[in-house]
C-alpha positions as CSV (number, residue, x, y, z in Angstrom):
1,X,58.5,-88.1,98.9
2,X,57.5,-89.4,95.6
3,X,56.0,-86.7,93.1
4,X,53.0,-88.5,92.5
5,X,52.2,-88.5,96.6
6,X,52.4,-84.9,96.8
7,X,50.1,-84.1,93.7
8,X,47.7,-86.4,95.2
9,X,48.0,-85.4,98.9
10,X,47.6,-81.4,97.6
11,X,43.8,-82.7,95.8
12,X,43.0,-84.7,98.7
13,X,43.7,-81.5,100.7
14,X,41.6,-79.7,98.4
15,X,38.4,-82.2,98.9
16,X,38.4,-82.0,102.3
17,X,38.4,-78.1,102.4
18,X,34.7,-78.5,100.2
19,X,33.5,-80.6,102.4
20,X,34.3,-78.1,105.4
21,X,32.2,-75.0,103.5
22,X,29.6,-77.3,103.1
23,X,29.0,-78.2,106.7
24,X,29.5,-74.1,107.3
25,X,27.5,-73.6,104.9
26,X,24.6,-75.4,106.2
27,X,24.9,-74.2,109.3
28,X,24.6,-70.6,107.8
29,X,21.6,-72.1,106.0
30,X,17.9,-72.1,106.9
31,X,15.8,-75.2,106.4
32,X,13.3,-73.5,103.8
33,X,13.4,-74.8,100.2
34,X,13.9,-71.1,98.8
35,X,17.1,-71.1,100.9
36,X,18.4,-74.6,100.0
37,X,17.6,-74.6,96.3
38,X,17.5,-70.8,95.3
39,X,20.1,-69.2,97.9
40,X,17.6,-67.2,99.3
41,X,17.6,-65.5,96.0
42,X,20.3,-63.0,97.7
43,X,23.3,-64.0,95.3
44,X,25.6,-60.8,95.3
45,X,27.8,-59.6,91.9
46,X,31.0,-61.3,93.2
47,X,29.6,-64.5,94.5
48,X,27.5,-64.8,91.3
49,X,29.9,-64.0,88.9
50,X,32.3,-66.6,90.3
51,X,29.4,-69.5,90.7
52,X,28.5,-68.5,87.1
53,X,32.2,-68.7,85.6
54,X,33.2,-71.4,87.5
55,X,29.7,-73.1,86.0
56,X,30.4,-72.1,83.0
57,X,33.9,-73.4,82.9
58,X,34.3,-76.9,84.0
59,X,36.4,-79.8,82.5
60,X,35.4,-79.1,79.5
61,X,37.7,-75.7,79.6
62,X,40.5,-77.2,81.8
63,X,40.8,-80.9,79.9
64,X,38.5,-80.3,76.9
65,X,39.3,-77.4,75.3
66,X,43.2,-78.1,75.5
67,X,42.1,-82.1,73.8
68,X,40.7,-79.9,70.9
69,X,43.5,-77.4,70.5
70,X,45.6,-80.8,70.3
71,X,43.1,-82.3,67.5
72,X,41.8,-80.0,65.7
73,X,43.7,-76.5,66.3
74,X,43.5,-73.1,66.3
75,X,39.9,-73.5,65.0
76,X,38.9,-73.9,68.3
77,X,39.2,-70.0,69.1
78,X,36.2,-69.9,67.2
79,X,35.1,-70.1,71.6
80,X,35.7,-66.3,72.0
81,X,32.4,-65.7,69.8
82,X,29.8,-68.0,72.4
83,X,32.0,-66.4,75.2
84,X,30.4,-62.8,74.0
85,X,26.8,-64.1,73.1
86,X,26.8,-65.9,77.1
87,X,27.8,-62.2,78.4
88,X,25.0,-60.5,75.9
89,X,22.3,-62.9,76.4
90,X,22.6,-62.6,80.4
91,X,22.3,-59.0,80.4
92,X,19.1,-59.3,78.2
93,X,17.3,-62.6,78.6
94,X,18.5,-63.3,82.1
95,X,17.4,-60.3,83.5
96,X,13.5,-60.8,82.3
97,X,13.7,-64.4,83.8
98,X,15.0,-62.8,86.9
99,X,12.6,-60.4,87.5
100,X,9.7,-62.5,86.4
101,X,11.2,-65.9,89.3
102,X,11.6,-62.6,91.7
103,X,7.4,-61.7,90.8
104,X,5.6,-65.4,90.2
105,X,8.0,-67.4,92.9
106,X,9.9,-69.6,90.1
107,X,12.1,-71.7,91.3
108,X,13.2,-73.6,88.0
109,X,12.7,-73.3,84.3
110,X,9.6,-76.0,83.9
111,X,8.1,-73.2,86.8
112,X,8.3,-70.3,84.0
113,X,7.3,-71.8,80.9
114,X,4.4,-74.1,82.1
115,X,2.7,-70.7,84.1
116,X,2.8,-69.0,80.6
117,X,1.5,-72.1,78.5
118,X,-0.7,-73.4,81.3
119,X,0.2,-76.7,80.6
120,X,1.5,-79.4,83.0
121,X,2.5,-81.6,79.9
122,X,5.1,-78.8,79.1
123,X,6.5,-78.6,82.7
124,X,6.6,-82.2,82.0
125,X,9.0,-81.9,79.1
126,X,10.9,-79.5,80.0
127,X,11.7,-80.8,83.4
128,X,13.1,-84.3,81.3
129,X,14.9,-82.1,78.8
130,X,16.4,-80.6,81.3
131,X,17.6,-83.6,83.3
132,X,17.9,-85.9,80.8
133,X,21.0,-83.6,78.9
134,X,22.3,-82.4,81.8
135,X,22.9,-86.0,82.9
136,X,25.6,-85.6,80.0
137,X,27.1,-82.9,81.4
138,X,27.4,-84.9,84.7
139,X,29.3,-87.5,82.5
140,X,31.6,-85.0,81.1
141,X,32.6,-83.7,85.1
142,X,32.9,-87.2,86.0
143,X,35.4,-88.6,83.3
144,X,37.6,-84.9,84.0
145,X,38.1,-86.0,87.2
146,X,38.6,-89.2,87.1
147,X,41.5,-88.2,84.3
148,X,43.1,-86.0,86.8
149,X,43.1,-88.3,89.7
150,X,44.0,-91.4,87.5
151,X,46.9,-89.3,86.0
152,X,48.4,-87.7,89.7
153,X,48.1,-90.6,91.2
154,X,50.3,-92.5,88.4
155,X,47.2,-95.1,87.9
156,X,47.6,-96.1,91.3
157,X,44.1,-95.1,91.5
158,X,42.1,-96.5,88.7
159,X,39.8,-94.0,86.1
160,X,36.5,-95.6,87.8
161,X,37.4,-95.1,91.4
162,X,38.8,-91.7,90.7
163,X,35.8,-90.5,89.4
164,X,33.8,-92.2,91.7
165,X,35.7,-90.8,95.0
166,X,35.4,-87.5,93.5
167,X,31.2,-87.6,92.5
168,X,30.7,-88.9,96.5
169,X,32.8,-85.6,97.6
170,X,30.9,-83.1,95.5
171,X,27.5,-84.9,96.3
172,X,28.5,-85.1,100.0
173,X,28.8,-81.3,100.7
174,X,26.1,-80.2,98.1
175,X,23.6,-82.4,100.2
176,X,25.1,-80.9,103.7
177,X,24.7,-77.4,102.2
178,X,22.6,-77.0,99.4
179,X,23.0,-73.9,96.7
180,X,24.9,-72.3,99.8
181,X,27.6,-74.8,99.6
182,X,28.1,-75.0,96.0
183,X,28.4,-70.8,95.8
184,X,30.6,-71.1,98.7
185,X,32.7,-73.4,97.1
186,X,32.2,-72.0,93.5
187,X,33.7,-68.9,94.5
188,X,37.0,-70.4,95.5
189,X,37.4,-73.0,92.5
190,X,36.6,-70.1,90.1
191,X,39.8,-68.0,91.5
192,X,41.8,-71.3,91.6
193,X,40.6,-72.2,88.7
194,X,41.6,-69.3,86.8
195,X,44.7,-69.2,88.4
196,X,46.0,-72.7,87.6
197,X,45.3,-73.2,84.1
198,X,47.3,-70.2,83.3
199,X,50.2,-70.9,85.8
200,X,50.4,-74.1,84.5
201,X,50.5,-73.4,80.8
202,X,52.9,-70.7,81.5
203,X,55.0,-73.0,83.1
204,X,55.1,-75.8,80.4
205,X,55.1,-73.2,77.8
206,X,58.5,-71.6,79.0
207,X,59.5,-74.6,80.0
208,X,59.4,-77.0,76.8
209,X,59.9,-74.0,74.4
210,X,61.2,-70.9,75.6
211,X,57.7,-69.1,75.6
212,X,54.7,-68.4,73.3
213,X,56.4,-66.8,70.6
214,X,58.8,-69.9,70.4
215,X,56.1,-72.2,70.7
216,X,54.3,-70.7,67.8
217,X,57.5,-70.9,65.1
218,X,57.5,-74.3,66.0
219,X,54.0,-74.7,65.4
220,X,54.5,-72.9,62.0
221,X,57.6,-75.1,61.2
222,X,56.4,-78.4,62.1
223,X,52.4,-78.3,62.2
224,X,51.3,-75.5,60.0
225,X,48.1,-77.1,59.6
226,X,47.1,-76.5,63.3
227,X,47.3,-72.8,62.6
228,X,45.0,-73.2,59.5
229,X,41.0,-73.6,59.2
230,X,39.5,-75.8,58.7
231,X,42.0,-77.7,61.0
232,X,44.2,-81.0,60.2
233,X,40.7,-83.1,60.8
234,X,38.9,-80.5,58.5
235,X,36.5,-79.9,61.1
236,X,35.7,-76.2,61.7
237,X,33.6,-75.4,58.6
238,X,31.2,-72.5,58.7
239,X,28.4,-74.7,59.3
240,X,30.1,-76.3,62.1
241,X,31.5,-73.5,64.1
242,X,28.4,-71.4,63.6
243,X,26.4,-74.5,65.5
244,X,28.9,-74.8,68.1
245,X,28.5,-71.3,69.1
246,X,24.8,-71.5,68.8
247,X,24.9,-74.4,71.0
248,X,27.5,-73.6,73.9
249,X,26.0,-70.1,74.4
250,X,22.0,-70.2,74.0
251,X,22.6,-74.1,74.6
252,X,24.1,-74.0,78.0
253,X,22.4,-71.6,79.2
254,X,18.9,-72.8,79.1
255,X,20.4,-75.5,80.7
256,X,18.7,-75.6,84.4
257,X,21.9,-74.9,86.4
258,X,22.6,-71.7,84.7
259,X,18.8,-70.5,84.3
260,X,18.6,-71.3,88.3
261,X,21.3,-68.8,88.8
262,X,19.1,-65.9,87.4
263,X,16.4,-66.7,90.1
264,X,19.0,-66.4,92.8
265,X,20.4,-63.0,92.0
266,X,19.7,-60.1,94.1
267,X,19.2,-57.4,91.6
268,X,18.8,-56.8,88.3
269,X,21.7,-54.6,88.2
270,X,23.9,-57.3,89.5
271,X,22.8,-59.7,86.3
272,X,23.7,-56.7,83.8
273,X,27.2,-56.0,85.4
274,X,28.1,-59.8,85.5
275,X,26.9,-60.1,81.8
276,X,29.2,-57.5,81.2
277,X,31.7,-58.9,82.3
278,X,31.9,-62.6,82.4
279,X,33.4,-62.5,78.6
280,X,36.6,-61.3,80.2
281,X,36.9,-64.7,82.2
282,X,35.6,-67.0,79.9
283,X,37.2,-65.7,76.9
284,X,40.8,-65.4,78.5
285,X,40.3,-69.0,79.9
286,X,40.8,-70.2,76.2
287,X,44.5,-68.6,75.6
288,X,46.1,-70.8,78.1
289,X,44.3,-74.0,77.0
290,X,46.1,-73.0,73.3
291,X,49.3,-73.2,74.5
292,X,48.6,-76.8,76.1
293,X,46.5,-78.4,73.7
294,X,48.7,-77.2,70.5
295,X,52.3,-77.5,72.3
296,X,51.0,-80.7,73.1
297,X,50.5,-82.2,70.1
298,X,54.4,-81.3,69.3
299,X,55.7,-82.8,72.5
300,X,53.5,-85.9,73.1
301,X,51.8,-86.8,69.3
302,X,51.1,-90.2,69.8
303,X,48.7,-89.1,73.1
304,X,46.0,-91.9,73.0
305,X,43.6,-89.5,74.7
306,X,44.0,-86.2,73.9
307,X,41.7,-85.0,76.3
308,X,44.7,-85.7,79.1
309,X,47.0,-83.9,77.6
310,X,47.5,-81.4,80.3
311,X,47.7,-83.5,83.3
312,X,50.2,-85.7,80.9
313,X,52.2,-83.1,80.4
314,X,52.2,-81.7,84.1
315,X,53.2,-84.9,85.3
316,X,56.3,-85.1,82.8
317,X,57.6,-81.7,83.1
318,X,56.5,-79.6,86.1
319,X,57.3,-79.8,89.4
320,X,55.4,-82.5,92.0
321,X,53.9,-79.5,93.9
322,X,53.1,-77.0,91.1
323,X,51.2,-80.1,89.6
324,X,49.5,-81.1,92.8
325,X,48.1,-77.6,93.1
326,X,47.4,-77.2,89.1
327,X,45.7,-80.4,89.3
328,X,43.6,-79.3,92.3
329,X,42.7,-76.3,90.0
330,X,41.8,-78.8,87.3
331,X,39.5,-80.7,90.1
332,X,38.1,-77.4,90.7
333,X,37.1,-76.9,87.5
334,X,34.9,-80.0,87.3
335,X,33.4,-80.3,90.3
336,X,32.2,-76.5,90.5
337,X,29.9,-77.6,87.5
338,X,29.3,-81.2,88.3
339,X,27.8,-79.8,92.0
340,X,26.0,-76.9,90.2
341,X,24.2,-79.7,87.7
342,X,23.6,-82.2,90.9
343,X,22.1,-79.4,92.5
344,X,19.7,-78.6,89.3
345,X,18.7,-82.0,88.6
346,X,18.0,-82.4,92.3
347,X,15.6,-79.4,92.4
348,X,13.9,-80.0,88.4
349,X,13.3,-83.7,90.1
350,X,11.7,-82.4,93.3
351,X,10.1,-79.5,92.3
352,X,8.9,-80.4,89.3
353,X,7.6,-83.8,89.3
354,X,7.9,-85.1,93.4
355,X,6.4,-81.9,94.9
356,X,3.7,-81.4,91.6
357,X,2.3,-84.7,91.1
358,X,3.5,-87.3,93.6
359,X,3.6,-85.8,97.2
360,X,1.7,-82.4,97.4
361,X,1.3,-80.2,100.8
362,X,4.3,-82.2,102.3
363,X,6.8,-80.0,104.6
364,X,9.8,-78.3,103.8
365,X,12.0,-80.4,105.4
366,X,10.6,-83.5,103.7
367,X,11.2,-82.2,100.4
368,X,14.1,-81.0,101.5
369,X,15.2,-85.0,102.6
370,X,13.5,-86.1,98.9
371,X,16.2,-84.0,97.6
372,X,18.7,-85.6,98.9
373,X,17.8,-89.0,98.0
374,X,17.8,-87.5,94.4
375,X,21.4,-86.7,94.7
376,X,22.6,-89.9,96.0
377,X,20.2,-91.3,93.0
378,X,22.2,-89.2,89.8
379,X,25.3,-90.0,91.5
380,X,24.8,-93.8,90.5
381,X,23.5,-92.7,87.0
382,X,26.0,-90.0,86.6
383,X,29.1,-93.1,87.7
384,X,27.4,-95.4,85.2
385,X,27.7,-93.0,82.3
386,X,31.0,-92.4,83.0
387,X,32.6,-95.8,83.0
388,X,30.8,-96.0,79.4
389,X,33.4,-93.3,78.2
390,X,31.5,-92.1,75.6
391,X,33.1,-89.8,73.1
392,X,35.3,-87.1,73.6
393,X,34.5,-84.4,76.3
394,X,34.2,-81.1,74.1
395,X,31.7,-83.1,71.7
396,X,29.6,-84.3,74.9
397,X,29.4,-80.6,76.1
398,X,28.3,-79.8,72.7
399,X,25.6,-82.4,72.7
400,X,24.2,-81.3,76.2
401,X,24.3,-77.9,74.7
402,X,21.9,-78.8,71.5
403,X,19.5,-80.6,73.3
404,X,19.1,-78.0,76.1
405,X,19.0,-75.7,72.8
406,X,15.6,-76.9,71.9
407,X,13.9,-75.1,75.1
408,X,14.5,-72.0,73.3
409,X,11.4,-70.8,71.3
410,X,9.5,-72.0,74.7
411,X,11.7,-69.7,77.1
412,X,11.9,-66.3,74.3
413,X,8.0,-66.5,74.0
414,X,7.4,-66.3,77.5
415,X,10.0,-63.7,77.9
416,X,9.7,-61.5,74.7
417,X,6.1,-59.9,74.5
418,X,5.2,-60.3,70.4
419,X,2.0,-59.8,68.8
420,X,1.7,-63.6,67.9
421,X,2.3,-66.3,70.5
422,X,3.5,-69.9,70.9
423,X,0.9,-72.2,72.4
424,X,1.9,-75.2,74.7
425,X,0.9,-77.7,71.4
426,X,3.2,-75.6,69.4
427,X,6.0,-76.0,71.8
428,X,5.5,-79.4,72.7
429,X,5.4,-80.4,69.1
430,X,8.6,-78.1,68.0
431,X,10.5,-79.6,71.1
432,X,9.2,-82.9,70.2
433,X,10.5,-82.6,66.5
434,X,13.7,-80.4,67.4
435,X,14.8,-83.7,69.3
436,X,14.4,-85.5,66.7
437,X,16.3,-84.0,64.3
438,X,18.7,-83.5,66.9
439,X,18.7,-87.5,66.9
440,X,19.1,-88.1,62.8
441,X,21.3,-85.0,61.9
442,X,24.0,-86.1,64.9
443,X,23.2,-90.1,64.5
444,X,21.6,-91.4,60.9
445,X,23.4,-88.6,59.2
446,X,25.5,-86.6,60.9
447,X,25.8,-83.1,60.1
448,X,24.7,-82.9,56.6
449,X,25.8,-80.7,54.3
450,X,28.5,-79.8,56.9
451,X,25.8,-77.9,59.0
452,X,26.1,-78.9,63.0
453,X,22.7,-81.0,64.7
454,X,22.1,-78.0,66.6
455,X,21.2,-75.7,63.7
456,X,19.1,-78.5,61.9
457,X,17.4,-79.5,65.3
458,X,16.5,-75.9,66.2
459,X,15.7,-74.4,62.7
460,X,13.2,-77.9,62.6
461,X,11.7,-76.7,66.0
462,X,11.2,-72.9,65.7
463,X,9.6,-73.6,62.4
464,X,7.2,-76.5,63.6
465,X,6.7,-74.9,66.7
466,X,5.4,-71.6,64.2
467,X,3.6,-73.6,62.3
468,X,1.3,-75.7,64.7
469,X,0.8,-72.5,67.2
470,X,-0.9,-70.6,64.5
471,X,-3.6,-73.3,64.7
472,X,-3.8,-74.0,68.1
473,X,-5.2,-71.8,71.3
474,X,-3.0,-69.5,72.7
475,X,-2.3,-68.6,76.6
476,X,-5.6,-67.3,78.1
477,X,-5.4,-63.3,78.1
478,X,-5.4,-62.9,82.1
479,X,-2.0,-65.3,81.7
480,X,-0.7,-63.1,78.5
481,X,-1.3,-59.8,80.7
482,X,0.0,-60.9,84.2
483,X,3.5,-62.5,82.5
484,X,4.4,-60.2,79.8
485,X,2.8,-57.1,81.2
486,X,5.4,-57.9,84.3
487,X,8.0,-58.3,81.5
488,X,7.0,-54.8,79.8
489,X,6.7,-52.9,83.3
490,X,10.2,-54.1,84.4
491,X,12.0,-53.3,80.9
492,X,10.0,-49.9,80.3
493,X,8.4,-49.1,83.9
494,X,9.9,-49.7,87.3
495,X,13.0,-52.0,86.4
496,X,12.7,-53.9,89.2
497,X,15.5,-52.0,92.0
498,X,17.7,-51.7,89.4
């Protein structure tokens, strides 16, 4: 059998199986919205922590990260410091969103920061931030997968199909299921996950030269300067690498698919333990993608895109099976996110602006059927952004990250009691003008003075944001003491069933 049938036939075998949880997992299901969209807000430390890594890690970690080692090098270990801030900020900031979703009924994050600024026009923007950069992140899923199915299959099966085949699957068994499903699933494509990338660099590692140590002599021998900062490109300057990690901690998760997951745990306790402990995934993730992404730029330079440098280097040097199944891991990697943002976009979209202002007192299972339709709708979007092929996938990640960023003074006034407060003009206005900034410092002039967008954009916003609530009215008391008297009983009083 040829190697590039088994390697194919191994992540068509792996589809299938997704689609099977999700049909179990809707018939484990109840029909309620709280159920479909929040998991019944019963996520347990195990199934959470592996829905949240496997979130958290997509292509980006399994084809991105390794296309960055291969550009830019060892700069890009500059990851282990947003890896830390992601475990720090869950066990603080996601456990006040938790408790006050578990109190008010939230559902998504336009539900928590319009109740505090009574205002619909910032449930409004923050639903579009939301969906609007997370429709990038669908992009970045896409194009992963349709790299690892173009590459098993030898370009039998074209980049556009590939990615196409593999959005119907994910949407397919996230709109049998719901939040069930993608959990379900979540939790086996974070262990294979895990599992592959580091089989597989091990194997090519050993392979090609004899082991780390070996591959690292050559490194210094014939690329020193992808040991060295700022990197061959000159990329990872102190302004740079401070905005990434801004951005791909505080930035991804404001994002809705990871502030979603807050509302669905079952305790408090079980969103300090997993912040505790997701830095030990996520940081270890990165070693293996080293070895690819830097022993790949010694064995295949001339790589047009370095983004498919593993797969590339799978298919040329490891065995048809141990590629089929690493490749399958790779698969999992992207479509454990790319379900987890369908399934966010789905909810900001029917929550948020169906339920609120279009069709009001409708049943469950209607909204439930809306939701749906919403799916099948950002499937077509998210396929059209990804035969654009815009840019490369860590920078897209990046970008998502920055503009979900700017919902950050909105979120931290509503969760951190202070004696001055934001106002829904201040926040619309510092969102407004953090997006903008966004838009000339990564556009018109990009990254001046060597500082990354996402500092400019959210320095801009917190400040005009500031500014413009200190003239403006502030949430009406009876709001102020409801939401952050909840916040101060559950961080000094009863903590919630902690």
């Amino acid at each position: 059998m040829e190697p590039w049938v088994v390697s194919t036939s191994l992540i068509f075998i792996y589809l299938i199986a997704t689609i099977v949880i999700g049909i179990l997992a809707n018939r484990k299901g109840t029909t309620s919205m709280e159920d479909f969209f929040l998991y019944g807000r019963q996520a347990g430390f195990i199934v959470l922590y592996l829905t949240v890594v496997a979130t958290f890690h997509s292509a980006f970690a399994f084809l991105g990260s390794g296309g960055f080692f291969f550009t830019h090098g060892i700069g890009f270990w500059m990851a282990g410091t947003w890896t830390v801030l992601v475990g720090a900020i869950t066990y603080t900031l996601g456990t006040r969103i938790w408790a006050l979703g578990k109190k008010f009924g939230y559902i998504t994050p336009a539900d928590l920061v319009a109740d505090f600024y009574e205002s619909e026009a910032v449930r409004i923007i923050v639903a579009l931030v939301s969906v609007v950069f997370t429709l990038i992140y669908i992009q970045v899923q896409a194009q992963g997968l349709g790299y690892i199915l173009s590459v098993a299959t030898g370009d039998r099966i074209s980049f556009e199909l590939a990615s196409l085949i593999l959005l119907v699957v994910a949407a397919a068994y996230l709109m049998v299921g719901g939040l069930r499903a993608v959990y379900w699933t979540d939790v086996i494509q974070g262990i294979w996950m895990y599992i592959a990338v580091w089989a597989g660099s091990l194997v090519l590692t050993y392979k090609l030269f004899g082991g780390p140590v070996e591959l690292w002599k050559r490194l210094m021998a014939e690329r020193p300067d992808l040991l060295s900062l700022p990197g061959p490109e000159g990329f990872f300057t102190p302004g740079i690498w401070v905005g990434m990690t801004i951005a791909l901690s505080f930035g991804i998760i404001f994002q809705p698919h990871m502030m979603i997951r807050y509302f669905t745990a079952a305790s408090d306790r079980t969103l300090k333990v997993l912040g505790a402990t997701t830095p030990i995934y996520l940081m270890t993730l990165f070693i293996p993608a080293a070895f690819v992404g830097l022993g790949g730029a010694l064995i295949l330079p001339d790589l047009a895109s370095p983004d498919r440098v593993f797969p590339e280097l799978l298919f040329q040097y490891a065995p048809p099976w141990l590629t089929g199944l690493i490749l399958a891991g790779a698969t999992a990697a992207a479509m454990s996110t790319l379900d987890s943002i369908l399934h966010s976009n789905m909810t900001v979209l029917t929550r948020d602006v169906y339920q609120r202002y279009i069709a009001r007192d409708r049943s469950q299972g209607h909204y439930l059927a809306f939701g749906r339709l919403v799916v099948v709708a950002l499937l077509g979007v998210g396929f059209y952004l990804t035969v654009s092929q815009l840019d490369f996938l860590v920078a897209l990640v990046t970008l998502s990250g920055a503009g979900a960023l700017q919902l950050m003074p909105a979120v931290l006034g509503v969760c951190y009691p202070g004696r001055r407060l934001h106002t829904s003009k201040g926040i619309i206005a510092g969102i407004l003008t953090g997006l903008a900034v966004l838009y000339l410092t990564r556009v018109a002039f990009p990254q001046p003075l060597g500082i990354h967008e996402a500092l400019w954009s959210l320095a801009a916003n917190f400040a005009v944001t500031i500014v413009v609530s200190r003239f403006t009215r502030p949430p009406s008391e009876a709001t102020v003491e409801r939401i952050h008297g909840e916040v101060e009983r559950f961080v000094y009083g009863d903590n919630g069933g902690a």
